[in-house]
N, C-alpha and C positions, 0 to 999 in steps of 0.2 A: 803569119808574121809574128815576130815578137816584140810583144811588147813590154815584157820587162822581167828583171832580173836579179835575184833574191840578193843581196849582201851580204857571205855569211862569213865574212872574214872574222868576225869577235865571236863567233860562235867556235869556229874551225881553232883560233888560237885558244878559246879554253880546253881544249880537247874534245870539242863536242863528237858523240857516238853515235851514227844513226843503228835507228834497232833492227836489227838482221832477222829476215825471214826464216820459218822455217815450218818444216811437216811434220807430222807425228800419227801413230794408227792410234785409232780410236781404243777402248776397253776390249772392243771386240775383234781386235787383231787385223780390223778390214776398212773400215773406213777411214776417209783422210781427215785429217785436225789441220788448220793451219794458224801458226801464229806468229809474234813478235817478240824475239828477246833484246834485253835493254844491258847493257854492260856498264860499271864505272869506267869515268874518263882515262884513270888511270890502271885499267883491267891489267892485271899482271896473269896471263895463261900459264903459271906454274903457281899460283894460289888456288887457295880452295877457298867456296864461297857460299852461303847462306844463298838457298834459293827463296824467292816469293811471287806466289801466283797472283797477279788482280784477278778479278771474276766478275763478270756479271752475265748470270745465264741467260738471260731471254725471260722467256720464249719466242720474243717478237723483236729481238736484235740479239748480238754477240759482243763481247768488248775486245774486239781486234784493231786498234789503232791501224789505217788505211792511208793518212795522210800525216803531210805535215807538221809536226807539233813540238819544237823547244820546248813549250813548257809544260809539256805532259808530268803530271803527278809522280808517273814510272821513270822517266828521266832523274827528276829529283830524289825517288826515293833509292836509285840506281848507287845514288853517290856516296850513299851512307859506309857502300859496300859490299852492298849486293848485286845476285844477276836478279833480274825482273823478268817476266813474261805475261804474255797473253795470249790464250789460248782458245778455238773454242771447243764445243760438246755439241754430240747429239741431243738434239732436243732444241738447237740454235736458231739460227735465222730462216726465215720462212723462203728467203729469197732463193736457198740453195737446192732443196725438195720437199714437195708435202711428206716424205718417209723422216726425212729428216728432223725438218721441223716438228712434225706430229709423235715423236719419241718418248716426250715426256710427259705426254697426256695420262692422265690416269696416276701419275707418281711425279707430281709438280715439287717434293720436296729432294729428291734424291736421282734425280735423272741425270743429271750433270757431274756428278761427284766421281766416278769412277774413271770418265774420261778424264777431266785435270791430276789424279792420282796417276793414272798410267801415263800421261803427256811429262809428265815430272820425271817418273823412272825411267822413261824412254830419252828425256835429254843429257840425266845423270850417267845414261848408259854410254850414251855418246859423247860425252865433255866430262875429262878427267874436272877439270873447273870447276864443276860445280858438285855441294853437300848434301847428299840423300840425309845424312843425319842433322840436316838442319832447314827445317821447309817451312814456310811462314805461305799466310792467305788472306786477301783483303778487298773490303769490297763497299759499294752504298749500294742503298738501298736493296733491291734485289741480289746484288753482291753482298751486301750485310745481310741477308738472311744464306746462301750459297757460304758464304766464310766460317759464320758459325757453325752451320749443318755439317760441314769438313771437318772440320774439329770436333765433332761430336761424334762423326758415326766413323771414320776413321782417324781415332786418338792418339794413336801411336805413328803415324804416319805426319802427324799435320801437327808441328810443334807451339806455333803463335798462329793466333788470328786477331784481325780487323777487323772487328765488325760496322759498320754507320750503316744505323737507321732502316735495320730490317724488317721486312717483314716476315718476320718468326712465327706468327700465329696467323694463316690464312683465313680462319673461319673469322677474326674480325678486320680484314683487310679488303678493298673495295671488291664486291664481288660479282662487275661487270668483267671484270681482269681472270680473277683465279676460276672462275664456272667456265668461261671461256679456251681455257689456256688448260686446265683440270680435267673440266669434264664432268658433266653429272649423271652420275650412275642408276640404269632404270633396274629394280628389283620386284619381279612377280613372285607372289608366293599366295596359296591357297586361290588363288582368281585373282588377285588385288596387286595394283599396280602403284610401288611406291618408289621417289625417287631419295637416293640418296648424296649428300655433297660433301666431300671429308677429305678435308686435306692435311696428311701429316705435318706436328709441328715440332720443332724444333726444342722447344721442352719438355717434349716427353723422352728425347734422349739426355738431359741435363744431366742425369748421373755417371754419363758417357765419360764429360769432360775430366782431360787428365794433364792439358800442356798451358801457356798463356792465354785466356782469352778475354779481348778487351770490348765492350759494350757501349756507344756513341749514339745520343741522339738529340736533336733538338730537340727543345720543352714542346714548341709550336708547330711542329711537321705537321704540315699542309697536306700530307701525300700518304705517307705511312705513319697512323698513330703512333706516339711514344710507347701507347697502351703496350706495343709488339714487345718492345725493349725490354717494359716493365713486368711484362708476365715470365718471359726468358729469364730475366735476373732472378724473379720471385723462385723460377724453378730451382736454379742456380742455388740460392739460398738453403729452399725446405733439401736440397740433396747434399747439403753441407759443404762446395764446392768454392772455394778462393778463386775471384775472378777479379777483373776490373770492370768499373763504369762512368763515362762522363756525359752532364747532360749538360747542352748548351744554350746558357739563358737567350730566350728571343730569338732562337733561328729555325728557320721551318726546315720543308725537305730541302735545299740548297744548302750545303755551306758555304757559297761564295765569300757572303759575308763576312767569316773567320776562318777564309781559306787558307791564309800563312798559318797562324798559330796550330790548324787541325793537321797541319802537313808536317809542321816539326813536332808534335805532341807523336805524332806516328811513327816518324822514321825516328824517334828516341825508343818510341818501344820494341820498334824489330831491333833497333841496334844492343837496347840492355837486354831482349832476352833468346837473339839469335847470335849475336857478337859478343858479346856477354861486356858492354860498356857503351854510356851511355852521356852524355852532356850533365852535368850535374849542378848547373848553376844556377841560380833562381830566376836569372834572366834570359830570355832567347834573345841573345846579343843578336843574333841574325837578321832579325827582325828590326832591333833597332836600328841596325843599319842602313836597313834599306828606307826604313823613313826619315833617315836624315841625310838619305841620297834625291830621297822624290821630294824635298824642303819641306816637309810638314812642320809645324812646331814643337816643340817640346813640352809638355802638359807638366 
């Protein structure tokens, strides 16, 4: 029986988009990818558009929006202008096969990366709509370390990136997660049995970087040290490379807590440097608005 029945009249009159399914073959020409792209309200199919991939690899889930969600982040950052997607990689959720899931054991840094490359050229191929010459990637946590590693080992493909709150350097990242998910390597040699744990980081290709790439973390991350952040910018630095970084006082891995302001500080940056224009006011009138719609006070 039913018992009840969603009201989506104010959504349907803003033009709201549901995100459209879709497949794509894997790097290796043979496995299926499945995912979700997100369109502006006002999608015109004779523009060309700025793509951007969310990510979050796994290894122990996938970021494929399954349900219901208005206010998914990709919704939002849809509006700016862009098409969105979600996709996933081998090396993804456990649920689908141990071959599957078991993919990126041994190369926990770069296992996912050639699938979201090919899922791109395969939908640019298919959809005059959208700009192979203008591709953006963005992601927390595990996505923050996936975003950067995009833009670093393929530079010329991955124009901007998003990075929050990566874990960039696995060897000081919790390592009940990465031995697990990694794998630790046994090494005989002369009788002697030794083992080895090493997982590539993410700044030892820092000299790679050649497009946008922005840097995000709380000071207090509860989850993934800032230390991640900090060592990647360091890299950044000693290879002479122009990047951005913002760190957020008092907020741990969650940014619930300055979820508005982290969502417009992002869809400004894909827009100034995949649109090439960006909001330029000192204020995110946006934001005031909506708290003098929820009757907050005026400080």
């Amino acid at each position: 029986m039913k018992l009840e029945t969603p009201d989506l009249s104010a959504l349907k009159e803003a033009g709201f988009r549901f995100p459209e399914p879709f497949t794509v073959k894997a790097d290796d020409g043979i496995t299926d990818l499945y995912g979700v792209m997100y369109k502006p309200f006002n999608f015109d199919p004779a523009r060309k558009y700025p793509i951007i991939a969310f990510v979050y690899p796994g290894p122990q889930t996938e970021s494929v929006t399954k349900t219901f969600n208005p206010r998914s982040n990709n919704v939002a950052l849809a509006q700016f202008g862009f098409i969105v997607i979600e996709v996933g990689n081998r090396g993804g959720h456990p649920q689908r096969s141990k071959w599957y899931h078991n993919y990126g054991y041994g190369n926990l840094r770069d296992y996912g990366l050639a699938d979201k490359k090919s899922a791109i050229e395969q939908l640019a191929r298919r959809h005059g709509f959208i700009d192979i010459s203008r591709v953006g990637i963005w992601g927390h946590s595990g996505g923050g370390f996936m975003s950067a590693a995009a833009i670093l080992v393929y530079p010329d493909f991955f124009k901007v990136a998003w990075s929050e709150s990566g874990n960039h350097e696995n060897n000081i990242y919790n390592n009940s997660w990465s031995e697990k998910h990694h794998g630790v390597k046994e090494i005989e040699k002369d009788g002697q049995i030794t083992f080895e744990y090493d997982i590539e980081k993410n700044s030892e290709l820092a000299r790679n970087l050649k497009g946008h790439l922005m840097l995000i973390t709380g000071d207090i991350d509860n989850n993934v040290h800032p230390t991640n952040t900090y060592r990647l910018a360091d890299a950044l630095i000693k290879a002479n490379k122009r990047f951005d970084m913002f760190v957020l006082p008092g907020v741990r891995h969650s940014f619930q807590p300055v979820a508005g302001y982290v969502n417009w500080l992002r869809g400004d940056y894909f827009a100034r440097h995949l649109l090439g224009q960006s909001a330029d006011s000192i204020d995110i009138v946006e934001l005031n608005r909506e708290k003098e719609q929820t009757g907050e006070k005026k400080r």
